[in-house]
N, C-alpha and C positions, 0 to 999 in steps of 0.2 A: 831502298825498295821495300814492298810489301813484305817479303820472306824474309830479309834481315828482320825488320819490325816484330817477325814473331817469333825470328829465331833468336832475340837478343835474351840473354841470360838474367831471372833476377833471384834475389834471396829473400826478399822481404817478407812475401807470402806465406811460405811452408817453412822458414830458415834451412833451407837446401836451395842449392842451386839450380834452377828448372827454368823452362822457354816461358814465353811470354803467354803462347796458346795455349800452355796447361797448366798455370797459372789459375788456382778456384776464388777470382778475387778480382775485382775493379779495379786494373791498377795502372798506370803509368811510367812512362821514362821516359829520361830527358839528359841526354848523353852533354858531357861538356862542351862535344864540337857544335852542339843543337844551341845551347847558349849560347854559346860566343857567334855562333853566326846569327842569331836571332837580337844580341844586342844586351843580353841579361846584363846590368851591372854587378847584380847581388841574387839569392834566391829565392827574394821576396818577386821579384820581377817573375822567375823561372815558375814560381806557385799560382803566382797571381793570372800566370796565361791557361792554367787548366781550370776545366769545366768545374765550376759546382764547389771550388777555394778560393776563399777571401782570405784578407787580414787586415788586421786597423792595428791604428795605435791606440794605447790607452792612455789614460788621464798622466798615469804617472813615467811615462815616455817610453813603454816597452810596446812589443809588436806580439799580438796574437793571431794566430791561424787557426781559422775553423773552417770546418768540411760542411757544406748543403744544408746551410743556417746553422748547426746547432753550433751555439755559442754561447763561450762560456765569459758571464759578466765580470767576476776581476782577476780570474786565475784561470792560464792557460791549462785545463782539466783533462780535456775530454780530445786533445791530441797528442800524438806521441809521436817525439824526434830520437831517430838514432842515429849514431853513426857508426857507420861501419857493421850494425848489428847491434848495438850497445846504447842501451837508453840515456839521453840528455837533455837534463831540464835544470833549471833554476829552482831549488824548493822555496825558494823565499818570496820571489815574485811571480812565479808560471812563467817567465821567460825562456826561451829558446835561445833568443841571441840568433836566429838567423840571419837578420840582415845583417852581422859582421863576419859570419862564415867567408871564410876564403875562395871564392870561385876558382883561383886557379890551383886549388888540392882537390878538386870535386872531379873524378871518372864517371859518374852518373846521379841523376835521383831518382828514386824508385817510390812512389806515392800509390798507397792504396786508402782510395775513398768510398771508405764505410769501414763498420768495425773488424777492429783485428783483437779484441779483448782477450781473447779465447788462447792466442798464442802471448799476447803480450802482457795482458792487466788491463786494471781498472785504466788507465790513461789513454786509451785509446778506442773509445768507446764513439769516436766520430771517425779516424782517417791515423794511419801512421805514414813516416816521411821515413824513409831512410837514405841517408847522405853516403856514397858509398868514395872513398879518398882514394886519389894518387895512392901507389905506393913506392919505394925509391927504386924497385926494380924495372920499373916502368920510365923512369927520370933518367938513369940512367949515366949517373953525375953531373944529370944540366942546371941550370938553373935560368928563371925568366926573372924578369920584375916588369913594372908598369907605374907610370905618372899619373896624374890625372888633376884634373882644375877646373872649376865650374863656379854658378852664380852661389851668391851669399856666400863667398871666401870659401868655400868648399874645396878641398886638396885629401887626394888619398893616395897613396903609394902603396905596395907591395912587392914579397919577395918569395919567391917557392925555390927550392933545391931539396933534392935527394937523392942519394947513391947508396946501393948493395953491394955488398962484398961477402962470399962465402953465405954464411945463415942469417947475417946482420944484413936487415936495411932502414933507412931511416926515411922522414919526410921531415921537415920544414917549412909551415909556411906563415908569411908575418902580414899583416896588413892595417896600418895605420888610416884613421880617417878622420876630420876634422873640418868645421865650421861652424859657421853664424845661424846657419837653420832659417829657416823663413819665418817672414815677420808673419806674427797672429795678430787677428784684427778686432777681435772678443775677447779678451782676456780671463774667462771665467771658468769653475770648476765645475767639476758635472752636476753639482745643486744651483749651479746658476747666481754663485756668489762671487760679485769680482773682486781681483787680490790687484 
């Protein structure tokens, strides 16, 4: 409902915990039941359904996201991934590595489009994502897994489990993925020289 929606809790914004409606910031969520009913494999799918967020791939096989055009030509620069509150990036490449994120450790994502520089740095000077995870008190000692099999030999598996006890809790989650990738039909590199 409406009132859930504004009552849902985020941290991204202010790094405190506060509703949605007073929240000073363009932001989003996207609860993991909102996923899974909506069909998300990964959270490039989950990104890819809000307003105003792209992502491509790049020449050299990594996935960038950029917020309302501004994009950054070979280094994912100008967005910023946390999780759980704690910044993650690739310094080598500007990778993210979203699309191998674990969907089933994800309790929400919290996306705010436009700058958050102010709280976070230079990196986020288009949109930050915060991943916010399961935790094992929430698990409760269960554990799920999942199959999966598709075109161009594609097979992905995974596995999540975690349990607390006393002040200890932990999480777990593993997720293998594999295939042949889709045939390319140009074979050329962004100068337009073929290999």
């Amino acid at each position: 409902s409406l009132t859930d929606l504004l009552d849902q809790e985020v941290t991204v914004v202010s790094k405190k915990s506060q509703k949605v409606e007073e929240a000073p910031a363009i932001i989003s969520v996207i609860t993991r039941k909102e996923m899974m009913d909506r069909g998300y494999l990964n959270l490039l799918d989950a990104l890819n359904s809000l307003p105003g967020i792209n992502s491509v791939e790049t020449f050299f096989g990594f996935r960038q996201v950029f917020f309302r055009g501004i994009y950054s030509p070979l280094y994912n620069d100008k967005t910023l991934v946390l999780i759980n509150g704690n910044p993650f990036w690739d310094s080598v490449h500007g990778s993210h590595y979203i699309e191998s994120f674990p969907m089933e450790a994800i309790k929400r994502l919290e996306v705010i489009r436009g700058p958050g520089s102010t709280l976070y740095g230079t990196n986020a000077f288009a949109g930050v994502i915060n991943i916010v995870t399961e935790s094992g008190e929430s698990l409760k000692g269960s554990a799920n897994g999942f199959l999966r099999y598709g075109s161009h030999k594609t097979f992905e598996a995974g596995l999540t489990a975690g349990n607390s006890k006393d002040d200890v809790s932990w999480l777990l989650s593993l997720t293998l993925r594999n295939g042949e990738g889709y045939p390319v039909e140009n074979p050329v590199d962004e100068l337009g020289n073929s290999f």
